[in-house]
Backbone as a chain_set.jsonl record, in Angstrom:
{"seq": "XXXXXXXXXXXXXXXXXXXXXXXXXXXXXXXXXXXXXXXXXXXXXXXXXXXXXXXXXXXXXXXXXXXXXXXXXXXXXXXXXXXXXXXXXXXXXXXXXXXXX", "coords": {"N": [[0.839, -1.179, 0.0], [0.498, 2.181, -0.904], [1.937, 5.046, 0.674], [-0.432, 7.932, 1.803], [-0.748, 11.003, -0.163], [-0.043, 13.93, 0.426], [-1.676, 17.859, 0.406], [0.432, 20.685, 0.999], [-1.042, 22.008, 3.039], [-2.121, 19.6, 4.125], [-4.012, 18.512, 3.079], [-5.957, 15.543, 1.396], [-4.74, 14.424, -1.549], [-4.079, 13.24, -4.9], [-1.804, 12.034, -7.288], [-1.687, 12.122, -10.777], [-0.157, 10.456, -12.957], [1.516, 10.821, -16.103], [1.354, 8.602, -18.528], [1.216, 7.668, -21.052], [1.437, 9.325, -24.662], [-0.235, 9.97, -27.116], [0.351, 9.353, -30.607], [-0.259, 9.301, -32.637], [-2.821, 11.027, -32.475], [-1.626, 13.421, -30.954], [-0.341, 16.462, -31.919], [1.547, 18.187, -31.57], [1.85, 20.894, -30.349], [3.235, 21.835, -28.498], [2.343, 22.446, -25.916], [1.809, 21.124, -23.65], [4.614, 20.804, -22.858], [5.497, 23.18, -22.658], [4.645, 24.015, -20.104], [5.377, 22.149, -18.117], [7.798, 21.695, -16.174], [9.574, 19.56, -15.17], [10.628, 18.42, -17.851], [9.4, 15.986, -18.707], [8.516, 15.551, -21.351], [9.48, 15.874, -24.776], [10.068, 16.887, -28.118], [9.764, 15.404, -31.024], [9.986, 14.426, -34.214], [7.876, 12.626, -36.47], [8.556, 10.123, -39.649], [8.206, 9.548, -43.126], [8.439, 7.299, -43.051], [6.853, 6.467, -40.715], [8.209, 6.184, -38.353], [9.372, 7.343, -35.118], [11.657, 10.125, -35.081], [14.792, 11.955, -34.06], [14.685, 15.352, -34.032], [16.303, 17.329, -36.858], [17.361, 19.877, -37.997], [18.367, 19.742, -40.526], [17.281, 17.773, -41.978], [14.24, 18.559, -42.123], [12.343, 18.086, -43.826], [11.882, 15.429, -44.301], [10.14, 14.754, -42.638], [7.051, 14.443, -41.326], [5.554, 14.904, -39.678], [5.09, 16.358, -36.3], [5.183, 15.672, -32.95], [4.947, 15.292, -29.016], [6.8, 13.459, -27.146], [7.142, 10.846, -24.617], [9.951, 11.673, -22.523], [10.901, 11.659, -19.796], [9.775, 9.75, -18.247], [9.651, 8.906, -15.703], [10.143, 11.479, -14.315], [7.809, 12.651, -13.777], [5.723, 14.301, -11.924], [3.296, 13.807, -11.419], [1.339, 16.201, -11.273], [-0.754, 16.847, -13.556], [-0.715, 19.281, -14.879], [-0.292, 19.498, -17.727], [-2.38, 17.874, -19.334], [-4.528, 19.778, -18.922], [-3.89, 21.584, -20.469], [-3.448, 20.48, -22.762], [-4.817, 20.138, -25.825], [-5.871, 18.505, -27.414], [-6.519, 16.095, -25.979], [-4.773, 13.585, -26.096], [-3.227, 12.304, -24.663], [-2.318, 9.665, -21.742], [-3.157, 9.522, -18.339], [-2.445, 7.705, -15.146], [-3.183, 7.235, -11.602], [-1.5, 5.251, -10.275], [1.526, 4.201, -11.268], [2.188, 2.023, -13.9], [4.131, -0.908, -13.249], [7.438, -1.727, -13.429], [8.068, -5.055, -16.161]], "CA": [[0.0, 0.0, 0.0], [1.712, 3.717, -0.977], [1.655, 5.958, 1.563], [-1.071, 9.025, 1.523], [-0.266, 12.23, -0.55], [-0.849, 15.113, 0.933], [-1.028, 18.938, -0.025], [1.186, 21.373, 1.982], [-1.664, 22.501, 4.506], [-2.303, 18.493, 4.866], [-5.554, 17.812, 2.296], [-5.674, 14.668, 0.748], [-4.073, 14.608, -2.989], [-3.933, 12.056, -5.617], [-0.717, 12.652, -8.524], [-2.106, 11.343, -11.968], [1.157, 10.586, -13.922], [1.344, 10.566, -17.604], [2.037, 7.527, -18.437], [1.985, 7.823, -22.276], [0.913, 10.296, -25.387], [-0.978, 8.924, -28.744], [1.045, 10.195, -31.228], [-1.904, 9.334, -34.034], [-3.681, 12.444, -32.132], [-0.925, 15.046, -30.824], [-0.744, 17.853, -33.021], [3.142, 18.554, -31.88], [1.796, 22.36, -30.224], [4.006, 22.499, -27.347], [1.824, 23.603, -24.496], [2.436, 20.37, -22.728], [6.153, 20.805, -22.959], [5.653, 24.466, -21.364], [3.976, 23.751, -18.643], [5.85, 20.888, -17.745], [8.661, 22.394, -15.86], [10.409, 18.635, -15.351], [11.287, 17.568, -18.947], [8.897, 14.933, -19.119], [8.185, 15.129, -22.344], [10.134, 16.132, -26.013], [8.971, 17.078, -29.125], [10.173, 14.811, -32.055], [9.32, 13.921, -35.589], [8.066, 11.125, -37.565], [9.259, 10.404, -40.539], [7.618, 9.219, -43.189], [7.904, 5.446, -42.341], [6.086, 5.88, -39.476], [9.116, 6.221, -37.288], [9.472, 8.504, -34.191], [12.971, 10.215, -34.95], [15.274, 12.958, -33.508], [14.247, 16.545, -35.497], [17.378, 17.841, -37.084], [17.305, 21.243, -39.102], [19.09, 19.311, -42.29], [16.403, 16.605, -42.304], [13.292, 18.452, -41.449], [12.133, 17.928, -45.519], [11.773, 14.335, -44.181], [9.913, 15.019, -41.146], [6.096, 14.67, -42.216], [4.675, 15.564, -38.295], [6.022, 16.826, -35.239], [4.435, 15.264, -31.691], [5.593, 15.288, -28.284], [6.746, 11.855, -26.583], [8.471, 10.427, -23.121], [10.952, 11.932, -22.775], [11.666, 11.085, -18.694], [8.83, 9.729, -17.394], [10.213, 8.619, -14.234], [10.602, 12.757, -13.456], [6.346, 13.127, -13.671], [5.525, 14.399, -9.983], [1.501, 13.854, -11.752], [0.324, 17.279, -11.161], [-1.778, 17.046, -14.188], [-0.347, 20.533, -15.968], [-0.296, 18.955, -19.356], [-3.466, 16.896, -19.588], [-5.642, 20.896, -18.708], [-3.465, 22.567, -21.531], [-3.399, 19.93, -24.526], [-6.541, 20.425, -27.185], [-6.512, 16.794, -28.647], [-6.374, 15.052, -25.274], [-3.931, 12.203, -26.893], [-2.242, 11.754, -22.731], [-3.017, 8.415, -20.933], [-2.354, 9.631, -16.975], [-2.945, 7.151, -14.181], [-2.613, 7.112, -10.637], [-0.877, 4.273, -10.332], [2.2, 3.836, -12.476], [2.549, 0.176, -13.84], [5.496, -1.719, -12.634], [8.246, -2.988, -15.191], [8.405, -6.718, -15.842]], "C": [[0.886, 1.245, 0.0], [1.088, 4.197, -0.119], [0.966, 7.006, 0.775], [-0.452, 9.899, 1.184], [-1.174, 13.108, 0.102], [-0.225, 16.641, 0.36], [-0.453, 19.703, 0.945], [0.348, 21.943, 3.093], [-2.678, 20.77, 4.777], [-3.841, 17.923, 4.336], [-4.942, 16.716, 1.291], [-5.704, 15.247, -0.919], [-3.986, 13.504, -3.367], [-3.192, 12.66, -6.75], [-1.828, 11.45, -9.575], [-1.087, 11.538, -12.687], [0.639, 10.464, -15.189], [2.304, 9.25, -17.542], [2.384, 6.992, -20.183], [1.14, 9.263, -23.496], [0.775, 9.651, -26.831], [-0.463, 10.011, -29.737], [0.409, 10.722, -32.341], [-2.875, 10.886, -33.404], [-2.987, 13.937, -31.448], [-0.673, 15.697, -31.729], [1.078, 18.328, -32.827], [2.879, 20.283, -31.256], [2.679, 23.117, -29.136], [3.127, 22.989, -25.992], [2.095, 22.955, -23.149], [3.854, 20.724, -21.895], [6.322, 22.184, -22.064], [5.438, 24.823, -20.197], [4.653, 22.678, -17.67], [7.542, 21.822, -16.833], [9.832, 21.157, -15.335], [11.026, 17.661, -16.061], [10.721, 16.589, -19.198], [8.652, 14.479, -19.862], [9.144, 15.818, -23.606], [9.609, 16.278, -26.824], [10.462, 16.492, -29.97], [9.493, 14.507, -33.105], [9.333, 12.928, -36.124], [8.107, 11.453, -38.71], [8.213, 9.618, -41.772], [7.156, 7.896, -43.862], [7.041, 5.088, -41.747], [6.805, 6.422, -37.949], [9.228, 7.686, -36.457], [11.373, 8.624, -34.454], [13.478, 11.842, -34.359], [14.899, 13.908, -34.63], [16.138, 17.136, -35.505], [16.759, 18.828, -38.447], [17.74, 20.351, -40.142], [18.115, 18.566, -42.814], [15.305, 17.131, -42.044], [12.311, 18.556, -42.929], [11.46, 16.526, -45.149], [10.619, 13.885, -43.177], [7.935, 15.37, -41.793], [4.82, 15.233, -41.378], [5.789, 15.986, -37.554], [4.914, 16.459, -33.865], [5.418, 15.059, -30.473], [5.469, 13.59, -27.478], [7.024, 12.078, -25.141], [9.438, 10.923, -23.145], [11.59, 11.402, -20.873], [10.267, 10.966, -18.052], [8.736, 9.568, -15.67], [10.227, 10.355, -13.333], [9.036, 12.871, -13.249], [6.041, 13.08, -11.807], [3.539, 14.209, -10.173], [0.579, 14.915, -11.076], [-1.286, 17.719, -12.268], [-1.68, 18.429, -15.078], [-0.91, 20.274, -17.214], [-1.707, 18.559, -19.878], [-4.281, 18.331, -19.318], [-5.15, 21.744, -19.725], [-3.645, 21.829, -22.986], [-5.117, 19.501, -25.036], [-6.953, 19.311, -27.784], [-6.993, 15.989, -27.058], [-5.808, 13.593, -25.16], [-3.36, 12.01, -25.342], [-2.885, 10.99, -22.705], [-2.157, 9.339, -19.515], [-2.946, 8.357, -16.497], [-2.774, 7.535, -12.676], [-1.849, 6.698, -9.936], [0.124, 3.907, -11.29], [2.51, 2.137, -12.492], [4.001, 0.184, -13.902], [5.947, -2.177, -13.713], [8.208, -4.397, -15.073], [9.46, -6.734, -15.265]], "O": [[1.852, 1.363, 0.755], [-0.112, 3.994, 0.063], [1.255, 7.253, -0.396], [0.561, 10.091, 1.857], [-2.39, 13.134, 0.293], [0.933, 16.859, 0.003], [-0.886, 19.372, 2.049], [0.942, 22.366, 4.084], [-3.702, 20.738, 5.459], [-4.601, 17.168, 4.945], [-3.918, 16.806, 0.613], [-6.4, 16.145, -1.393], [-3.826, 12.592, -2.556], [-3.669, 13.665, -7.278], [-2.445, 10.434, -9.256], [-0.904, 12.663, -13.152], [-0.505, 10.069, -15.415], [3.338, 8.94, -16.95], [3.311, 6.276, -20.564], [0.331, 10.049, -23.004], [1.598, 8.975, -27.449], [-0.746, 11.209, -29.717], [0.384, 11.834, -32.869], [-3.502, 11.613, -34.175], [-3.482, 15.063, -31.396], [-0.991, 15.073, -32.741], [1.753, 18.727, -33.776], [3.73, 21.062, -31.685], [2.843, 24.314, -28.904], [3.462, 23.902, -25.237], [2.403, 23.468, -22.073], [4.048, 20.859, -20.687], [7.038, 22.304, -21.069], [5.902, 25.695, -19.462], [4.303, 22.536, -16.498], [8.118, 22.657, -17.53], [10.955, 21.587, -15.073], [11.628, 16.651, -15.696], [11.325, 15.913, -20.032], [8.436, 13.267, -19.852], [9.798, 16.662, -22.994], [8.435, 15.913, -26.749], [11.637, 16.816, -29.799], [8.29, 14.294, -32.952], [10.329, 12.246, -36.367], [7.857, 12.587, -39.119], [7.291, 9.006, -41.232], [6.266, 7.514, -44.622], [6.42, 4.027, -41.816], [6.291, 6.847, -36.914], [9.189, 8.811, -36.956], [12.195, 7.744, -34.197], [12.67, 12.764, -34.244], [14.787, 13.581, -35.811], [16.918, 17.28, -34.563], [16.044, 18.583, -39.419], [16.799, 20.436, -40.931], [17.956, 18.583, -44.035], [14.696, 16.23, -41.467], [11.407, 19.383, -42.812], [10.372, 16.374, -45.705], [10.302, 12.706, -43.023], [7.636, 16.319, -42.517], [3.747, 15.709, -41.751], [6.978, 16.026, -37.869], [3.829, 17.041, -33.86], [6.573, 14.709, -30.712], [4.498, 12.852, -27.312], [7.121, 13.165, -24.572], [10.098, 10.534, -24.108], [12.671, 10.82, -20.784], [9.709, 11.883, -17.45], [7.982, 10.001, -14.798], [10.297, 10.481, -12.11], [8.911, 13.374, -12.132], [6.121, 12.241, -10.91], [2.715, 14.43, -9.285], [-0.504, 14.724, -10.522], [-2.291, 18.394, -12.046], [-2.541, 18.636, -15.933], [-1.921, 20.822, -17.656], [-2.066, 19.046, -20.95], [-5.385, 17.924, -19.682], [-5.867, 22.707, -19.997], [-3.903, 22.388, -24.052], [-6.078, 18.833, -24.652], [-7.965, 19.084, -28.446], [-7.957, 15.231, -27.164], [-6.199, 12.692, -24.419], [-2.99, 10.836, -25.329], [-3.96, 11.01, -23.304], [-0.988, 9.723, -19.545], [-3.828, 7.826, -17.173], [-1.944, 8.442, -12.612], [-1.363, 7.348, -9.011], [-0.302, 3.259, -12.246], [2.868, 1.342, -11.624], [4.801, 0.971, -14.407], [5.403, -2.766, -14.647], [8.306, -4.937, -13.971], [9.953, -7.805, -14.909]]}, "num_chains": 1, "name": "protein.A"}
């Protein structure tokens, strides 16, 4: 059982982490990414394989979207910033982050 979150004058709190972002529905607008003040997420481009790749100025001819991924999920303190600013709603949060195999 995790111990109770609490907010700084001692009211119960629940973090909802992001736990991933549907790339088929982000739009790539950044608002996530600004709000986010612990790097959780990146903005990268697919290509047009399919593939999520690093954006580089020389290659961005190649580059057929732009969406934001994982970038450290492990840093998400699940305040929920992101998920009240992004317009598609493509985030999965939970409360509960699943455990690695």
């Amino acid at each position: 059982m995790s111990a109770p979150h609490l907010t700084r004058d001692g009211r119960d709190w629940s973090p909802d982490f992001l736990v991933s972002i549907d790339d088929g529905t982000c739009i790539g607008c950044g608002r996530c990414y600004k709000v986010c003040g612990r790097e959780v997420m990146t903005l990268k481009g697919i290509n047009e394989d399919g593939d999520i790749v690093e954006l580089d100025d020389d290659e961005d001819e190649e580059i057929e979207k732009k969406v934001m991924v994982m970038n450290d999920a492990g840093a998400c303190i699940g305040c929920g910033a992101c998920a009240r600013v992004c317009p598609t709603n493509c985030q999965t949060h939970a409360s509960q982050v699943p455990e690695a195999a």
